[in-house]
The first five atom37 places (N, CA, C, CB, O) and aatype in JSON, in Angstrom:
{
  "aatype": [20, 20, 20, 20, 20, 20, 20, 20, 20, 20, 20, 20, 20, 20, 20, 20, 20, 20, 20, 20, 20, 20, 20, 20, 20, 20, 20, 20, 20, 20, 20, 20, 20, 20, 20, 20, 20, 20, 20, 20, 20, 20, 20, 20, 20, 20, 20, 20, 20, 20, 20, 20, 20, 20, 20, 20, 20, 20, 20, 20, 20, 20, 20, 20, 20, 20, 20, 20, 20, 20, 20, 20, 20, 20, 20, 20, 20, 20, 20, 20, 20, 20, 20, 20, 20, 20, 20, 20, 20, 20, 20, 20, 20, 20, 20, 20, 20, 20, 20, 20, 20, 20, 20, 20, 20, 20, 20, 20, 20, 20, 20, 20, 20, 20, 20, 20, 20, 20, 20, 20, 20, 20, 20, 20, 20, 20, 20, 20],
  "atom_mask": [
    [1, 1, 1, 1, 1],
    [1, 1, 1, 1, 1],
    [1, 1, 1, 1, 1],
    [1, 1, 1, 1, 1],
    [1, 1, 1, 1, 1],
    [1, 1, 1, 1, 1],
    [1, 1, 1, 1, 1],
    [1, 1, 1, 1, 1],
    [1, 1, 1, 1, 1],
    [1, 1, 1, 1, 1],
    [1, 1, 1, 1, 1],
    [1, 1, 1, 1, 1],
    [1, 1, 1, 1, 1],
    [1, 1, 1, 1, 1],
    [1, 1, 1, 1, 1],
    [1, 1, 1, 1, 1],
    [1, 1, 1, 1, 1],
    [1, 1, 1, 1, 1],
    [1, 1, 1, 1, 1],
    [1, 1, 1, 1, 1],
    [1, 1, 1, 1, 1],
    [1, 1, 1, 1, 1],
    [1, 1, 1, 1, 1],
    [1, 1, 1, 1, 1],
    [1, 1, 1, 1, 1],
    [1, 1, 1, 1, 1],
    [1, 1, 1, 1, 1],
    [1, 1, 1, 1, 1],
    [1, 1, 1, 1, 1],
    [1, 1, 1, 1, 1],
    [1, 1, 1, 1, 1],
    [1, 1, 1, 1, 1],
    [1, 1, 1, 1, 1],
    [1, 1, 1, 1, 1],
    [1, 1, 1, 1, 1],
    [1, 1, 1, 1, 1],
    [1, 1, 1, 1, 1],
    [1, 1, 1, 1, 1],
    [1, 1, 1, 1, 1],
    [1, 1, 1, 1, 1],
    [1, 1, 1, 1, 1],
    [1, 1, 1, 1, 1],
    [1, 1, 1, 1, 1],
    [1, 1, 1, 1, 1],
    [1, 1, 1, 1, 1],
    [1, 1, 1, 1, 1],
    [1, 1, 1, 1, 1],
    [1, 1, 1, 1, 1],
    [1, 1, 1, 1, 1],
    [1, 1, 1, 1, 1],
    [1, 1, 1, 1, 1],
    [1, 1, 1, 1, 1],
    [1, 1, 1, 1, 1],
    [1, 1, 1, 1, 1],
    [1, 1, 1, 1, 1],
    [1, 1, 1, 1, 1],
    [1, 1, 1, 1, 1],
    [1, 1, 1, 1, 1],
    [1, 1, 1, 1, 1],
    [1, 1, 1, 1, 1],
    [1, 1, 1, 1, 1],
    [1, 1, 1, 1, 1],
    [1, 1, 1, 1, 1],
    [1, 1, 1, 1, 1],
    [1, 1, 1, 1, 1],
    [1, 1, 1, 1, 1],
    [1, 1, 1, 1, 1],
    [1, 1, 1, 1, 1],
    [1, 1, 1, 1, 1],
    [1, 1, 1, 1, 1],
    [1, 1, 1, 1, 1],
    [1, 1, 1, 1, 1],
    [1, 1, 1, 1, 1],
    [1, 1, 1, 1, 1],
    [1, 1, 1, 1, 1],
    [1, 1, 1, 1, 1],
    [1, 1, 1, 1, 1],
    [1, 1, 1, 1, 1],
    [1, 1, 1, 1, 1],
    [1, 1, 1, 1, 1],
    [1, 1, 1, 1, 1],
    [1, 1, 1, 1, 1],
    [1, 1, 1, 1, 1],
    [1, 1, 1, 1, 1],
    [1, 1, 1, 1, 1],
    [1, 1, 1, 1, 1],
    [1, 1, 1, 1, 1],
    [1, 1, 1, 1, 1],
    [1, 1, 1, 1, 1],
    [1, 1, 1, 1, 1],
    [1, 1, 1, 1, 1],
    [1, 1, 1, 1, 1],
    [1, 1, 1, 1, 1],
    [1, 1, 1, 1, 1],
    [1, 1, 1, 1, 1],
    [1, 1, 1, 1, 1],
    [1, 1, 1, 1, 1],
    [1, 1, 1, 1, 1],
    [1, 1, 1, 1, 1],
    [1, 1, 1, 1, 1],
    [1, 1, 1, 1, 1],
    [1, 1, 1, 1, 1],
    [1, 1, 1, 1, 1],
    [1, 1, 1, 1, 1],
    [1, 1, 1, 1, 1],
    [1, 1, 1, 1, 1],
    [1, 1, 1, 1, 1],
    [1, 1, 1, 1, 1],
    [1, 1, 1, 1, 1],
    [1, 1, 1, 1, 1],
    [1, 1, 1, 1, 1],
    [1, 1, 1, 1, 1],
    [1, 1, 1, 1, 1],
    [1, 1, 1, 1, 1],
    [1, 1, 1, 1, 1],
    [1, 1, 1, 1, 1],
    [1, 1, 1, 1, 1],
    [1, 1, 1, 1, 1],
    [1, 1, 1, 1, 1],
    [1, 1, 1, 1, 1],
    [1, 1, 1, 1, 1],
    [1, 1, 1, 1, 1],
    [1, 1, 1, 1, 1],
    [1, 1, 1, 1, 1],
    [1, 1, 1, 1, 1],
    [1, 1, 1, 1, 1],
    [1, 1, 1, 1, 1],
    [1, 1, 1, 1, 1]
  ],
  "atom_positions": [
    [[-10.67, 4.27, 17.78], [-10.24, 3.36, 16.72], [-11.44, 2.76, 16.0], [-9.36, 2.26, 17.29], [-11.35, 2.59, 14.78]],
    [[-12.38, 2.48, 16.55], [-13.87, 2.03, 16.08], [-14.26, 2.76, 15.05], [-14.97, 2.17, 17.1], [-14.54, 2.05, 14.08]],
    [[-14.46, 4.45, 14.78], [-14.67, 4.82, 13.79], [-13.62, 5.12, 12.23], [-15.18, 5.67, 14.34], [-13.79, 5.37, 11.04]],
    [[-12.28, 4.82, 13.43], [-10.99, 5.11, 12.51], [-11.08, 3.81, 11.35], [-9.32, 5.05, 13.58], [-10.97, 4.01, 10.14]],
    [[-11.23, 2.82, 11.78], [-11.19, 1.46, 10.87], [-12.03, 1.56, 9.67], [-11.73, 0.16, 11.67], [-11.52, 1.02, 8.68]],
    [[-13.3, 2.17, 9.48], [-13.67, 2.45, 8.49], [-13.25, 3.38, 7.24], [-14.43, 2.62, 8.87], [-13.93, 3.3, 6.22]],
    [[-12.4, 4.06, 7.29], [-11.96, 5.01, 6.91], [-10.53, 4.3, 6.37], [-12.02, 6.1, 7.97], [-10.44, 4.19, 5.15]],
    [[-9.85, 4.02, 6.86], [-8.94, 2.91, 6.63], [-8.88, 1.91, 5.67], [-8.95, 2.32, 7.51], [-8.08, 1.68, 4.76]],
    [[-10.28, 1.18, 6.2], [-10.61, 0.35, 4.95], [-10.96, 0.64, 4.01], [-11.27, -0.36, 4.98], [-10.7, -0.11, 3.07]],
    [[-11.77, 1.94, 3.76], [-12.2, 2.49, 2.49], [-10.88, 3.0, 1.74], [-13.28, 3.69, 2.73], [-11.1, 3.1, 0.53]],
    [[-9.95, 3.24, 2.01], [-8.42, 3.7, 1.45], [-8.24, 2.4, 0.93], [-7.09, 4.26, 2.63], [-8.64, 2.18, -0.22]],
    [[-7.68, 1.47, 1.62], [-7.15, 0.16, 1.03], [-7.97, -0.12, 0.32], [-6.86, -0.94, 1.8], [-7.46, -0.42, -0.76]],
    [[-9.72, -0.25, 0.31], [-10.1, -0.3, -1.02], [-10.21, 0.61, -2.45], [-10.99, -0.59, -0.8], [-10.57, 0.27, -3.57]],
    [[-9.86, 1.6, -2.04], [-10.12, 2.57, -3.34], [-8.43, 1.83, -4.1], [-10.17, 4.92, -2.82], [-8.36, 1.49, -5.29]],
    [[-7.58, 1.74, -3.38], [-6.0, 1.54, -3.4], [-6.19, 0.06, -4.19], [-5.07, 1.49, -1.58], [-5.56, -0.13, -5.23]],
    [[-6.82, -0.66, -3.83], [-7.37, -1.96, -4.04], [-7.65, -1.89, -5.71], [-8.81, -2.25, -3.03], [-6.99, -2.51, -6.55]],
    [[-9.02, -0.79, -6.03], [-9.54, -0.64, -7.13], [-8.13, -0.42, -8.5], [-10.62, 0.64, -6.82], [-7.8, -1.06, -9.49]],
    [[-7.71, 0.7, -7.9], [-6.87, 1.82, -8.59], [-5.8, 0.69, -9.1], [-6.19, 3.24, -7.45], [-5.26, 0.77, -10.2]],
    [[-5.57, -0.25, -8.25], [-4.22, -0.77, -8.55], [-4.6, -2.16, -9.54], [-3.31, -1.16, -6.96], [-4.01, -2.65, -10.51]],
    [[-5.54, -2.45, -9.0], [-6.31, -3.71, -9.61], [-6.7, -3.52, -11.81], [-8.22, -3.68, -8.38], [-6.68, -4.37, -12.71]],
    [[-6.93, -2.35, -11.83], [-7.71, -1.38, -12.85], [-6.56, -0.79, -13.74], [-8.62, -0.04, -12.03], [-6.63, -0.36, -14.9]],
    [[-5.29, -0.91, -12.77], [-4.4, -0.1, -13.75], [-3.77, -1.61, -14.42], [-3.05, 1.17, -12.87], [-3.73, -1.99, -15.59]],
    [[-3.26, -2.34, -12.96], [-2.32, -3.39, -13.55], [-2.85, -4.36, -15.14], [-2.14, -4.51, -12.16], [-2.29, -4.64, -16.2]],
    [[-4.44, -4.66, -14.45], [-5.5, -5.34, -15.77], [-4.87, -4.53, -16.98], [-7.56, -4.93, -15.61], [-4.47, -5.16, -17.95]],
    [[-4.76, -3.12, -16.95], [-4.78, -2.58, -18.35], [-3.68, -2.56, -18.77], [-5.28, -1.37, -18.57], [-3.48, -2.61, -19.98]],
    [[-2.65, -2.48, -17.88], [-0.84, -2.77, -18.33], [-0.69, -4.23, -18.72], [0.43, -2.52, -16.85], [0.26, -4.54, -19.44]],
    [[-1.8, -5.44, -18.19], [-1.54, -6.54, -18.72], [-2.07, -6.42, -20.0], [-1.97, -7.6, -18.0], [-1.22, -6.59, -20.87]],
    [[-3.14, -6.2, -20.38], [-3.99, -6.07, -21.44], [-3.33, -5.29, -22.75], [-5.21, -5.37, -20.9], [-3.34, -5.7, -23.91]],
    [[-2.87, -4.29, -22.36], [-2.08, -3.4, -23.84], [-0.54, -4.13, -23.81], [-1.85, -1.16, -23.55], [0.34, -3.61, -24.5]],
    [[-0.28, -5.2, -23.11], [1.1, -5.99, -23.61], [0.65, -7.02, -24.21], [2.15, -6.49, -22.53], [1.02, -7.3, -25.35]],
    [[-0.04, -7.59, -23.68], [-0.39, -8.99, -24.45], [-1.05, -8.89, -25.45], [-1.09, -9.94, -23.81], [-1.13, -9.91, -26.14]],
    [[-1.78, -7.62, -25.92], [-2.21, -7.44, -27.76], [-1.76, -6.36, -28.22], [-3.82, -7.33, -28.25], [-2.22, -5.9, -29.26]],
    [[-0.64, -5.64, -27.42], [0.63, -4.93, -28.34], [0.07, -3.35, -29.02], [1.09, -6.19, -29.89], [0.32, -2.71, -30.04]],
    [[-0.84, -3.19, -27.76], [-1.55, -1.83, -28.19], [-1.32, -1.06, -27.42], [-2.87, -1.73, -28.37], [-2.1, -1.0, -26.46]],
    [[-0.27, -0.22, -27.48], [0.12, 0.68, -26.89], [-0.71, 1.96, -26.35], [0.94, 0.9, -27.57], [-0.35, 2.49, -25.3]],
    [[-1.38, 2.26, -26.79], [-2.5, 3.33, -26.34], [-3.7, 3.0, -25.52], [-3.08, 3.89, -27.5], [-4.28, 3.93, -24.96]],
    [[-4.06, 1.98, -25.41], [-4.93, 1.63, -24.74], [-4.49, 1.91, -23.05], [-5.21, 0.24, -25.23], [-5.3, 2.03, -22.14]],
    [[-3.88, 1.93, -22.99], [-3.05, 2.28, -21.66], [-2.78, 3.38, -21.3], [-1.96, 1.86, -21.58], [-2.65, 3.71, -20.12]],
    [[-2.68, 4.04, -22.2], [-3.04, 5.59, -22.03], [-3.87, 6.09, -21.4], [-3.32, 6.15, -22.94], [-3.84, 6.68, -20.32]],
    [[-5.31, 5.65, -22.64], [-6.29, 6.61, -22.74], [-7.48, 6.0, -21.89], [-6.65, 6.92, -24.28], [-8.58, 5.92, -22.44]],
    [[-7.35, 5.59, -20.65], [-8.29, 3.73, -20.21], [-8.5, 5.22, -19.09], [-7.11, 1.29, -19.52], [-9.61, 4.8, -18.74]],
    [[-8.43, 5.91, -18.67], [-8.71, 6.72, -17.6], [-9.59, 7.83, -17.52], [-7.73, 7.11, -17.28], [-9.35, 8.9, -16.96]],
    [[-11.17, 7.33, -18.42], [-11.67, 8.46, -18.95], [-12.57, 8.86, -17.86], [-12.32, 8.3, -20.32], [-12.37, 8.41, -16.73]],
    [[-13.98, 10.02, -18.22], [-14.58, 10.54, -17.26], [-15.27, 9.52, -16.33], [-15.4, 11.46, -17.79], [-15.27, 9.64, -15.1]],
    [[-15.89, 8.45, -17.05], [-16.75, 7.92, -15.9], [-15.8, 6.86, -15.08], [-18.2, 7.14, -16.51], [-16.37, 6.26, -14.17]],
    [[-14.23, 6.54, -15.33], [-14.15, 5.55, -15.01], [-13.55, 6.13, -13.71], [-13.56, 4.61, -15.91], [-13.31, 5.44, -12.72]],
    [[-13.29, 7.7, -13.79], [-12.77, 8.78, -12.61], [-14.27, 8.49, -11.96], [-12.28, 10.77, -13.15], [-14.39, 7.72, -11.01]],
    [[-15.28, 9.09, -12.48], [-16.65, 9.15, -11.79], [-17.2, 7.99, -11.06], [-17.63, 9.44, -12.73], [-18.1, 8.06, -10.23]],
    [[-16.57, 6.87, -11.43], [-17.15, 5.75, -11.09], [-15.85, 5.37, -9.89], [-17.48, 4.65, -12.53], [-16.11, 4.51, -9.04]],
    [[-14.97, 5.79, -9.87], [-13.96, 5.73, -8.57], [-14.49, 6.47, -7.11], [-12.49, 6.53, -9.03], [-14.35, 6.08, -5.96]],
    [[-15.16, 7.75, -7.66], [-15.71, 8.38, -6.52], [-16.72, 8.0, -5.88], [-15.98, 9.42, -6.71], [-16.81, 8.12, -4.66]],
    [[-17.78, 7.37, -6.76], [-18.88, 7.24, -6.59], [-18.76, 5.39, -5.9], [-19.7, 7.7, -8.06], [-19.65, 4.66, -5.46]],
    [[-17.43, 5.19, -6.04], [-17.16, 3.61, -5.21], [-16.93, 4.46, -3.76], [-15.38, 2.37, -5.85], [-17.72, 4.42, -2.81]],
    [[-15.72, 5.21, -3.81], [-15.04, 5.5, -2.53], [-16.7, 5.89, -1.24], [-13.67, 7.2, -2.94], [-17.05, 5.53, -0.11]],
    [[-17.26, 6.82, -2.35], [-18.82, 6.82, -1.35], [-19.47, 5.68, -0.89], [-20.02, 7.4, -2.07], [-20.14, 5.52, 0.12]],
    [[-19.21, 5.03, -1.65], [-20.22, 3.94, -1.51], [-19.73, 2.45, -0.27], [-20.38, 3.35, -3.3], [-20.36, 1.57, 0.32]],
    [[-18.36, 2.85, -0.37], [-17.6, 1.64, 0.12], [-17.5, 2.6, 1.56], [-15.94, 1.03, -0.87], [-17.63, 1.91, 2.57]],
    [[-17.32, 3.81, 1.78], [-17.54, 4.41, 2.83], [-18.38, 4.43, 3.79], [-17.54, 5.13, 2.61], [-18.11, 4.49, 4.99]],
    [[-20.26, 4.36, 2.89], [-21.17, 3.96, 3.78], [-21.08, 2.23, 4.18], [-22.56, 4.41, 3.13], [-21.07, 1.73, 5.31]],
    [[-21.03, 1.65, 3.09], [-20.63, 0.31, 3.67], [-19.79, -0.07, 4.7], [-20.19, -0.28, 2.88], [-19.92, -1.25, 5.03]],
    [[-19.06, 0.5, 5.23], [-17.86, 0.52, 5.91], [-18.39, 0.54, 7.37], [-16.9, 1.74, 5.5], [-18.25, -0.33, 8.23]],
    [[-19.18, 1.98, 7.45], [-19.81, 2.62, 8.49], [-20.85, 1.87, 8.87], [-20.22, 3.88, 8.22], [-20.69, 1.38, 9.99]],
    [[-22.23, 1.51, 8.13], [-22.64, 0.38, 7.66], [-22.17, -0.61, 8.7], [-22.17, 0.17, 6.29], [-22.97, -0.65, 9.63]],
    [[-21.22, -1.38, 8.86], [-20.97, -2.64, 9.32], [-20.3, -2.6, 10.65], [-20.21, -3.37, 8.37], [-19.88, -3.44, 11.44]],
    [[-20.38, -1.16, 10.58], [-19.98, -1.36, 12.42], [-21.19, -0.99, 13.6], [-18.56, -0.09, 12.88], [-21.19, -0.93, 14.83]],
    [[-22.1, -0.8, 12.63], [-23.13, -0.43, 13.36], [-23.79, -2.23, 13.88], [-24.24, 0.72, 12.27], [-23.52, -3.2, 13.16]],
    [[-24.55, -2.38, 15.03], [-25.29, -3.29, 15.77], [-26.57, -3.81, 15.25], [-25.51, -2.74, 16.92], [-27.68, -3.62, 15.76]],
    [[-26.25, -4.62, 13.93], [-27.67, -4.91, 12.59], [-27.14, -6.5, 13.08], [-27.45, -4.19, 10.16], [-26.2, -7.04, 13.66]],
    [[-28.16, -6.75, 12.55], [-28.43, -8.41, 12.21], [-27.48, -8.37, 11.12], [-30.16, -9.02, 11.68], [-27.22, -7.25, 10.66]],
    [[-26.89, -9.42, 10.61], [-25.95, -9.62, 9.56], [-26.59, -10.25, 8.35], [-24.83, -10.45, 10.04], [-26.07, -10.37, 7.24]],
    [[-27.83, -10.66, 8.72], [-28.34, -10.73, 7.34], [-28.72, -9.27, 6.35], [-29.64, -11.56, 7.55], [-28.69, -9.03, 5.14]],
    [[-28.97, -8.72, 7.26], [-29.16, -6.81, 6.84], [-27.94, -6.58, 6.26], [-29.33, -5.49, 8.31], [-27.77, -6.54, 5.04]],
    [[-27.28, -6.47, 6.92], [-25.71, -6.1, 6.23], [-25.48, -6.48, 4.87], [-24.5, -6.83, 6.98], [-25.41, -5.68, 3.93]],
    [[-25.33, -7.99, 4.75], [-25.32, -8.21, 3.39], [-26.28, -8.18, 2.87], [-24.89, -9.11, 3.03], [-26.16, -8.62, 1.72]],
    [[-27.44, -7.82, 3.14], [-28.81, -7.09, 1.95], [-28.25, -6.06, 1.39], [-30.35, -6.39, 2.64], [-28.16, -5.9, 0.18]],
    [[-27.73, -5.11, 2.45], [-27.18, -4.04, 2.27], [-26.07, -3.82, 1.33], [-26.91, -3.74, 3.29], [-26.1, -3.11, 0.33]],
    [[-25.1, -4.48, 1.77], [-23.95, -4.43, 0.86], [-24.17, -4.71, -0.62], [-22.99, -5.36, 1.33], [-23.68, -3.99, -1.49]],
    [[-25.15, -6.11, -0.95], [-26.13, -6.78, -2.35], [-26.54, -5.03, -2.92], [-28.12, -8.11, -1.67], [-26.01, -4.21, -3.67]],
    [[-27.64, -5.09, -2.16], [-28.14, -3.09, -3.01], [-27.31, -2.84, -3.42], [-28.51, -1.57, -2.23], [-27.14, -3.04, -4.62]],
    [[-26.08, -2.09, -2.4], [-25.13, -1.31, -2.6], [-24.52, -2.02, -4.36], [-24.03, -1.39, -1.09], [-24.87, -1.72, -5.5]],
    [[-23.88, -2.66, -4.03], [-22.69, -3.19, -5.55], [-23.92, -3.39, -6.88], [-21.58, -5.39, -5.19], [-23.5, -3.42, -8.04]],
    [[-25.81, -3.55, -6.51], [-26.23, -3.57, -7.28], [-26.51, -2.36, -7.7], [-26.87, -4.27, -7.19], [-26.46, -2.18, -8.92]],
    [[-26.84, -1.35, -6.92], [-26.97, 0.45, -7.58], [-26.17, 0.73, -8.25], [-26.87, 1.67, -6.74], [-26.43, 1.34, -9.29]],
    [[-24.51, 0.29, -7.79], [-23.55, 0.73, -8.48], [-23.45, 0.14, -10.12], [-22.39, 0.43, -7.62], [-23.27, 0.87, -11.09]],
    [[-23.59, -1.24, -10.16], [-23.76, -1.75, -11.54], [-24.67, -1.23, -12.09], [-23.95, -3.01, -11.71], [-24.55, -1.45, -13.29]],
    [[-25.88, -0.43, -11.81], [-27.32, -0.01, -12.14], [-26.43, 1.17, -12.83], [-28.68, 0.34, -10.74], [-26.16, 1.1, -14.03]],
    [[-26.16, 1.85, -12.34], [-25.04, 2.84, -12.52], [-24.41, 2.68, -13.9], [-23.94, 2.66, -11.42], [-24.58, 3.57, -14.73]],
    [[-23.67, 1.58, -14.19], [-22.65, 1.5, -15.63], [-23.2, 0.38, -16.39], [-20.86, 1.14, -15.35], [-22.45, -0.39, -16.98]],
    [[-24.9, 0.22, -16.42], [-25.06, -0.64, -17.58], [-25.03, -0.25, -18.76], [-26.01, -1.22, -17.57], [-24.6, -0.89, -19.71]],
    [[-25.55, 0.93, -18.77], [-25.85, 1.7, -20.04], [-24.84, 1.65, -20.62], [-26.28, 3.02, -20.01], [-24.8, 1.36, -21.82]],
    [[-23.58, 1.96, -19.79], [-22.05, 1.43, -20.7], [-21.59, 0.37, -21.33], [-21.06, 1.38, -20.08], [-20.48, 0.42, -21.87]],
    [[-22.3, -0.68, -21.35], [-22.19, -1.88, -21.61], [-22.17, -2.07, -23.37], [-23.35, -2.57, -20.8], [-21.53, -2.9, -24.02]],
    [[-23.41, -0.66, -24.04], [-23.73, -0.89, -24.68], [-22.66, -0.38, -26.05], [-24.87, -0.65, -24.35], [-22.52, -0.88, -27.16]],
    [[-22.19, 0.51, -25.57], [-20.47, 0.87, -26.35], [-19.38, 0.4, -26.02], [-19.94, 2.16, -26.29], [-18.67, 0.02, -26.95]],
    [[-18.85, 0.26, -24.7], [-18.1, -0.31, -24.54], [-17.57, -1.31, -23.43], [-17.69, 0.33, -24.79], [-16.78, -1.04, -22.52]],
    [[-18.35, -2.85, -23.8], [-18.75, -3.75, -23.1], [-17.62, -4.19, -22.58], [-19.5, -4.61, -23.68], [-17.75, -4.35, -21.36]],
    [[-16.38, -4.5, -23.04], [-15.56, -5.34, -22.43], [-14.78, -4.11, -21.43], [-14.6, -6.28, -23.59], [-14.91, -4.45, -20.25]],
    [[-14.14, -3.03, -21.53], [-14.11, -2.4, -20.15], [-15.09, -1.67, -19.69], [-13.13, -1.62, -19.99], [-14.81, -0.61, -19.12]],
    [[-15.99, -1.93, -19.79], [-17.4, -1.72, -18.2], [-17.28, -3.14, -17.52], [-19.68, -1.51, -18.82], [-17.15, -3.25, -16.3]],
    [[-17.32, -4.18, -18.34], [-17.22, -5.51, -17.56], [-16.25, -5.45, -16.91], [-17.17, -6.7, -18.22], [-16.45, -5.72, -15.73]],
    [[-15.23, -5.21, -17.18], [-14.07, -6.08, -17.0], [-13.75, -4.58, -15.63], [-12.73, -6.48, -18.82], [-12.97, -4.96, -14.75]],
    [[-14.08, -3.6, -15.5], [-14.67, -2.14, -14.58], [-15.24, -3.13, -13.29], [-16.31, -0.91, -15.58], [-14.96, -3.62, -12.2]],
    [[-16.39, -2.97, -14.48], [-17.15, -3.88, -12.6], [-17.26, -5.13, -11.74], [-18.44, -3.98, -12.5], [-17.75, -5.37, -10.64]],
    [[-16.53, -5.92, -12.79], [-15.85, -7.2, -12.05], [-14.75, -6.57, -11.14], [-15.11, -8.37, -13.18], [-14.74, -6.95, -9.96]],
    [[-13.96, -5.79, -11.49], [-13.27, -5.06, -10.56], [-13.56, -4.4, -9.12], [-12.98, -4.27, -11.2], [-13.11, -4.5, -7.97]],
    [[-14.4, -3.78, -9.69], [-15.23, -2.74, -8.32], [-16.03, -4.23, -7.57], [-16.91, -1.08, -9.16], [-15.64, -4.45, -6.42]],
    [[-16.69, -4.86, -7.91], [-17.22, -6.21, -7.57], [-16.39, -6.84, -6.38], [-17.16, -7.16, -8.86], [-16.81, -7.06, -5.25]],
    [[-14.69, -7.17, -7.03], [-13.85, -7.69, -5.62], [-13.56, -6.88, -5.04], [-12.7, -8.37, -5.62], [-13.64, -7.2, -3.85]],
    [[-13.1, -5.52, -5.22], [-12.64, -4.42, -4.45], [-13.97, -4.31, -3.46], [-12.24, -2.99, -5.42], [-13.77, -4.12, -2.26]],
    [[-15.26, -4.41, -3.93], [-16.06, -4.2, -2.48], [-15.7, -5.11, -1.79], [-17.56, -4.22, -2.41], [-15.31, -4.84, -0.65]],
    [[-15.7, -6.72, -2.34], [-15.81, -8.4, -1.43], [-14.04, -8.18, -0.39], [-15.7, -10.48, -3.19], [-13.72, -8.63, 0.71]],
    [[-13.39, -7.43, -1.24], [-12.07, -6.96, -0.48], [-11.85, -6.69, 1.06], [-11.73, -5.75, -1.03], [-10.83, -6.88, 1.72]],
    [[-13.23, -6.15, 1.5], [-13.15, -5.12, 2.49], [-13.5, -6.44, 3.83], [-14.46, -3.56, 2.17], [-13.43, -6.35, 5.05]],
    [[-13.88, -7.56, 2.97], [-13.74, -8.76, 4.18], [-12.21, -9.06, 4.93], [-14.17, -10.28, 3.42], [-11.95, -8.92, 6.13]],
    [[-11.42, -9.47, 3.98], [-9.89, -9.13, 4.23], [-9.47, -7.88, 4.93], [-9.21, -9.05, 2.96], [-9.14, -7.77, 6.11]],
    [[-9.52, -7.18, 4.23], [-9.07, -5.82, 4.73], [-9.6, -6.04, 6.81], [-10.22, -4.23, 3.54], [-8.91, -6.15, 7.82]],
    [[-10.82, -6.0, 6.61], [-11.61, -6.04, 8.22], [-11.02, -6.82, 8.65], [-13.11, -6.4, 8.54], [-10.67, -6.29, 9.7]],
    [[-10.32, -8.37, 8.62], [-10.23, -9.58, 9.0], [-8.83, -9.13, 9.36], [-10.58, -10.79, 8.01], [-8.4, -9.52, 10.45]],
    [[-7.95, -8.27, 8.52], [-6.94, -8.43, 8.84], [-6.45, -6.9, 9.88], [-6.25, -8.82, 7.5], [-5.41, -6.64, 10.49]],
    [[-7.46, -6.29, 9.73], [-7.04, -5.3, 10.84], [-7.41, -5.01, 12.62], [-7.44, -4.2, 10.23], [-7.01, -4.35, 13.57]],
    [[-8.51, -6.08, 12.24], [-9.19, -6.15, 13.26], [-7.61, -7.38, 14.05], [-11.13, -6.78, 12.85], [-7.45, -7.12, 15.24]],
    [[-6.89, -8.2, 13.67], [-5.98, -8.76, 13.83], [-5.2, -8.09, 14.46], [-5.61, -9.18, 12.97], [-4.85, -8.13, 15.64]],
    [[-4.86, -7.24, 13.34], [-3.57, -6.48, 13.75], [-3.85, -5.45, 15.04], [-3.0, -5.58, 12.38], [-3.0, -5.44, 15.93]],
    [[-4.71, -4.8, 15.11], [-5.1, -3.86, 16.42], [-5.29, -4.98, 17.49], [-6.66, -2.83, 16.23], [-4.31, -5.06, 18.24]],
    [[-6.44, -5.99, 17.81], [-6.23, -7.14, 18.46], [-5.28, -7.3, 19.13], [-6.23, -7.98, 17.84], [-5.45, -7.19, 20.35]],
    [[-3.67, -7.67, 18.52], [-2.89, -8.05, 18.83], [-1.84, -7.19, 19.81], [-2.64, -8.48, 17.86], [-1.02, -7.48, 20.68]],
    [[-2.49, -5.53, 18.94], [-1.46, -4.81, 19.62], [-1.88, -4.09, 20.77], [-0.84, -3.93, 18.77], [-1.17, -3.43, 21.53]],
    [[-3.27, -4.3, 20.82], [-3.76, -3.85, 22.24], [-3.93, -4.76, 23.69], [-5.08, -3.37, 21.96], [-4.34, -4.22, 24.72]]
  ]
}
């Protein structure tokens, strides 16, 4: 179960992202009545930038079950969400408000994986 939990959590967070990313944009094309924006919000990097989380939230995952000092960890995790923003600045420069409004996303979907841990580590806890 030790290695299973990581794997786990990286699901609930990709699930986390996906759902977080769609709902924003179903709120967003109702409340300024733009129907297409909702469409077309699913382009290459924002696929590329899903994978390149699921990797990333994977080593993090693995990452934190290993026997580190916990100040390491969150050095670690800091890099991590900062490579990834290193990643989609350049996007910023066409199209600023969804890259932001992208990586504020990916941003809680990583901080997510505190919950996620908190609450499974519970639930197994309880049932063992």
């Amino acid at each position: 179960m030790k290695y299973l939990k990581p794997i786990i959590i990286t699901a609930l967070q990709i699930l986390t992202l996906i759902a977080l990313y769609t709902a924003t944009l179903f709120l967003l094309s109702h409340c300024f009545h733009y129907a297409n924006s909702f469409n077309i919000a699913w382009g290459i990097s924002i696929r590329f930038g899903i994978i390149v989380f699921a990797l990333s939230a994977l080593i993090i995952n693995y990452i934190w079950i290993l026997k580190l000092n916990s100040k390491i960890k969150y050095c670690i995790l800091l890099l991590e969400i900062l490579c990834f923003v290193s990643l989609y600045i350049k996007d910023l420069s066409y199209t600023p408000y969804k890259t932001g409004m992208f990586l504020l996303l990916v941003i809680l979907s990583f901080l997510s994986f505190f919950i996620y841990r908190r609450l499974l580590s519970y639930k197994t806890s309880r049932h063992l």
